[in-house]
C-alpha positions, -999 to +999 in steps of 0.1 A: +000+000+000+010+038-004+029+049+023+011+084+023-024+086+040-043+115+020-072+135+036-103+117+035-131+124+014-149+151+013-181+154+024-208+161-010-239+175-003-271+149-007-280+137-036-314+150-056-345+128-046-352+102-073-382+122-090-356+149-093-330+125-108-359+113-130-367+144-147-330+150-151-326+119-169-357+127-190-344+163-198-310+148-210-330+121-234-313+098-212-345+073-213-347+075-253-315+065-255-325+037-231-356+028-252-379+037-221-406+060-219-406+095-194-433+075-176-413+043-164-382+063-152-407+086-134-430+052-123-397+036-109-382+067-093-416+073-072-418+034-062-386+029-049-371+037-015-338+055-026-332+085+000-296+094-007-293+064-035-282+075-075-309+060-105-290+046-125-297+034-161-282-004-167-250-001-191-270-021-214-295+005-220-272+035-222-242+028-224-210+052-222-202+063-250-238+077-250-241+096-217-206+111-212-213+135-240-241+150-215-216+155-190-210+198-185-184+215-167-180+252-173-206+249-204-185+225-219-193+189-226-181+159-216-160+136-240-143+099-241-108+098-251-094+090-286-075+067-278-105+046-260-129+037-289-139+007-271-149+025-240-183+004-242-168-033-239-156-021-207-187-040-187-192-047-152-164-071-139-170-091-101-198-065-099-239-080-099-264-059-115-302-062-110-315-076-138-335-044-149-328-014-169-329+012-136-320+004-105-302+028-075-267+031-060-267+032-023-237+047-001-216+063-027-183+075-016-155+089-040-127+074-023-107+101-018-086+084+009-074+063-014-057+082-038-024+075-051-035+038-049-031+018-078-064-004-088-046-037-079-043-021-041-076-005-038-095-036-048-092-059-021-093-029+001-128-024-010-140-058-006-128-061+031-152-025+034-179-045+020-175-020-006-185-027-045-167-002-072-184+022-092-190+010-132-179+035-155-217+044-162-229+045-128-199+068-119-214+093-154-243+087-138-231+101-108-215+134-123-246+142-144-272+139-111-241+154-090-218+178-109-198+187-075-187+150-071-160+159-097-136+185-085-101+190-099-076+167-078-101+149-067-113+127-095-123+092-093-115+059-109-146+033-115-129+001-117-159-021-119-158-018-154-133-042-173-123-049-204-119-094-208-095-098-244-103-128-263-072-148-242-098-145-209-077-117-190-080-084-185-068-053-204-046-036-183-063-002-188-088+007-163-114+036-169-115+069-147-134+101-149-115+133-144-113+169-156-091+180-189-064+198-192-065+207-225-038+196-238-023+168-260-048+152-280-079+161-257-076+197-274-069+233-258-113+238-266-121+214-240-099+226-210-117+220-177-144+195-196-154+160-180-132+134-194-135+098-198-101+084-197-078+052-186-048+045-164-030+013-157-041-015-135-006-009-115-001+027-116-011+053-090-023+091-094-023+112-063-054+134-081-076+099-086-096+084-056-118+051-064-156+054-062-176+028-045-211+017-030-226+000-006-249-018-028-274-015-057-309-031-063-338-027-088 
């Protein structure tokens, strides 16, 4: 493990209340995209017991590629990296989803306490917290409901999503939400926009915590 304890996370304000998440989702087109009607996302945010919980939309439905673009920061929108076309075959990995197309996120915590962890440390750390981590969607999800859970240096890594190659293992690339820079390929235009990126399974970033939940059900 690191040999540096950084602060612990910061304290967010509540989430929205599910009808508000709902009509979120619904302004964004989000349930179009998911091939659901404004009526079921509102009908299963006013059933469901989720004080404090995200909606999320299963991967399946909406996947990334399709909801980072609605990501804003500073008016601009959010974008996936160039050099990760395949940001959709990153699907959940040792992570069980309810077997419908919403369902919430209880317990959310950025894990900002473990930053300038690598993935292969923060893993088991999580599973001995009872701790789950975030999919790449649920952590877009997250930003779009929740624009303050991204803050510069003190992004977040959702390693629930994996990539299997054809061998059976695991691409070494792990997915990550954070905030551009503007520079390289990314493009001086989208400075300070939501980015959905990659690091490597072994390599630490003292700016990149590791969100996680408590649990999720439909």
């Amino acid at each position: 493990m690191p040999d540096t304890t950084p602060d612990p996370s910061t304290v967010l304000p509540a989430l929205p209340p599910l009808s508000a998440q709902a009509e979120r989702l619904i302004e964004l087109g989000v349930h179009e995209t998911a091939g659901l009607s404004a009526d079921e996302i509102r009908g299963f945010a006013a059933e469901t017991d989720g004080e404090g919980a995200l909606l999320a939309v299963h991967p399946d439905r909406a996947p990334a590629s399709a909801v980072a673009p609605l990501l804003r920061r500073d008016g601009k929108p959010g974008f996936v990296v160039v050099d990760m076309p395949d940001v959709d075959a990153f699907t959940p990995c040792a992570v069980e989803l309810p077997d419908t197309p919403l369902y919430v996120v209880t317990g959310l915590d950025r894990g900002d306490h473990m930053a300038n962890w690598s993935p292969d440390e923060a893993l088991p750390a999580l599973s001995k917290e009872d701790r789950t981590p975030l999919l790449l969607t649920e952590g877009i999800h997250w930003v779009l409901q929740q624009p303050e859970a991204l803050e510069r240096n003190r992004c977040f890594m959702t390693i629930g999503s994996r990539l299997r190659k054809p061998d059976g293992s695991l691409d070494a690339r792990t997915p990550a939400i954070w905030i551009s820079n503007g520079t390289g390929r990314d493009g001086r235009e989208r400075r300070n926009a939501p980015k959905v990126g990659w690091c490597w399974w072994n390599n630490r970033h003292t700016w990149l915590g590791f969100a996680s939940t408590t649990g999720r059900r439909g």
